[in-house]
C-alpha positions as CSV (number, residue, x, y, z in Angstrom):
1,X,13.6,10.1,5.4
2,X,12.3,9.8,2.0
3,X,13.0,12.7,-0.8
4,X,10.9,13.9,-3.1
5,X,12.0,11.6,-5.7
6,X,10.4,8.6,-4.0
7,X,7.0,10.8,-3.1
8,X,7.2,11.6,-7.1
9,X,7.5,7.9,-7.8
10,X,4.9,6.7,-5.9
11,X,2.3,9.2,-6.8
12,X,3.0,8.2,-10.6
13,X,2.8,4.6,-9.8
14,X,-0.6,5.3,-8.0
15,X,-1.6,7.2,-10.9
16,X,-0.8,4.0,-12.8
17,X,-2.6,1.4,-10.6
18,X,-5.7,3.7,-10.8
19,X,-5.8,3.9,-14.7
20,X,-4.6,-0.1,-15.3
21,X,-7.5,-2.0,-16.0
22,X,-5.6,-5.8,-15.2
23,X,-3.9,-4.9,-12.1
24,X,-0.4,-2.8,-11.2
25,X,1.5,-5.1,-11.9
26,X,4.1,-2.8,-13.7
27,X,3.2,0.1,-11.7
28,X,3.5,-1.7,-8.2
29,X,7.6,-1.8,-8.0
30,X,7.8,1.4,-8.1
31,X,5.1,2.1,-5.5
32,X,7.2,-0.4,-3.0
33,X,10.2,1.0,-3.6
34,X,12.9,-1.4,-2.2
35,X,10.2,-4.3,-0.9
36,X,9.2,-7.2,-2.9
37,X,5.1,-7.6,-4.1
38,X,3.7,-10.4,-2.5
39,X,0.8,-12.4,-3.2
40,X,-1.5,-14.1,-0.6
41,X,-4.2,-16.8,-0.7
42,X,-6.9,-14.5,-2.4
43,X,-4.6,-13.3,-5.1
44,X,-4.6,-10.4,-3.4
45,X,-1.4,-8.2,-3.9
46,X,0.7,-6.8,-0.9
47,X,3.5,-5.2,0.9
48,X,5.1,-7.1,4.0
49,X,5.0,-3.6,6.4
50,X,6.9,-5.8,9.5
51,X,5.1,-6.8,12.6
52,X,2.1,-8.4,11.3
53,X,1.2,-5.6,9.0
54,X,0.3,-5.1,5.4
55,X,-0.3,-2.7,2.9
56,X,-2.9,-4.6,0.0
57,X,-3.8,-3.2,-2.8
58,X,-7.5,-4.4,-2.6
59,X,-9.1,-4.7,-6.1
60,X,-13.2,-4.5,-5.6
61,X,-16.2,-3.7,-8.2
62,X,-13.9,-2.6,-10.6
63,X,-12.1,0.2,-8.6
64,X,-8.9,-0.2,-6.8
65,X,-7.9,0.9,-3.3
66,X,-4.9,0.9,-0.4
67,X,-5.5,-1.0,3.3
68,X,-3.0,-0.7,5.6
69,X,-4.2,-3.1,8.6
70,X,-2.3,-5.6,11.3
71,X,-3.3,-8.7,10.6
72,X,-3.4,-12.0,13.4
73,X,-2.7,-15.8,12.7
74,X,-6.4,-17.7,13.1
75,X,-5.6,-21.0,14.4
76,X,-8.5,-22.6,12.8
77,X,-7.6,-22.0,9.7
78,X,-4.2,-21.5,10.0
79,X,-3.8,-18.6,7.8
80,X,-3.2,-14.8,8.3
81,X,-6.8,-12.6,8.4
82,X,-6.7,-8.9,8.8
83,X,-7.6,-7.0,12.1
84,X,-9.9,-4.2,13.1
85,X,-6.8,-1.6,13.6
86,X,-6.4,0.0,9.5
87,X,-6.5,2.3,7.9
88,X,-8.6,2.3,3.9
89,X,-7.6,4.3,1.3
90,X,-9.5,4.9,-2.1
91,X,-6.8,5.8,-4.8
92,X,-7.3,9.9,-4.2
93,X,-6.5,9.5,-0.5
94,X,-3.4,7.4,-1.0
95,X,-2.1,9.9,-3.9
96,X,-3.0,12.7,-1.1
97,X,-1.1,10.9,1.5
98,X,1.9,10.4,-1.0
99,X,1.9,14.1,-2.2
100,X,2.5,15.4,1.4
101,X,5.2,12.8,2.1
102,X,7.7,15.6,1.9
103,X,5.8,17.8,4.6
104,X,5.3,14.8,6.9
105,X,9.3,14.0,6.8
106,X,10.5,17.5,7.1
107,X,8.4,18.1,10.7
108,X,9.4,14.3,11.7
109,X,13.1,15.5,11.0
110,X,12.4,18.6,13.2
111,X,11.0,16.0,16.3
């Protein structure tokens, strides 16, 4: 389960990606604590979540936002294209999420 330490972590590096106006790029390791950045096609910037599933940091219109989505292989273009089944996150929701990381793995440790 993850301690506080890695909530605080990732709430600061969310702060960062919120207030860095070329991309977290030095904020992001932190936030992925353990898992390498990747990159895919669109430049896009994400986290390899296992079984076709991603977390992207989706940069749009100048604001900056989580999506955690499976994604499926389309054979005609032979490249990976995200699914209906997500969940999108502006920056406040994912900080809000991260905050309460400690609550969530104290009642998962009492299942």
């Amino acid at each position: 389960m993850a301690d506080s330490s890695i909530a605080g972590s990732a709430a600061a590096a969310a702060q960062g990606v919120s207030t860095a106006s070329t991309g977290p790029a030095a904020a992001a390791p932190a936030l992925v604590a353990g898992m390498p950045l990747l990159t895919d096609g669109e430049g896009q910037q994400y986290v390899d979540l296992g079984n076709n599933r991603r977390a992207v940091i989706v940069r749009r219109r100048g604001t900056v936002a989580i999506d955690i989505r499976e994604y499926y292989l389309d054979a005609a273009s032979n490249s990976m294209k995200p699914g209906k089944k997500g969940v999108y996150m502006n920056l406040e929701q994912f900080s809000k999420l991260i905050e309460n990381v400690p609550l969530i793995d104290a009642e998962l440790a009492r299942l």
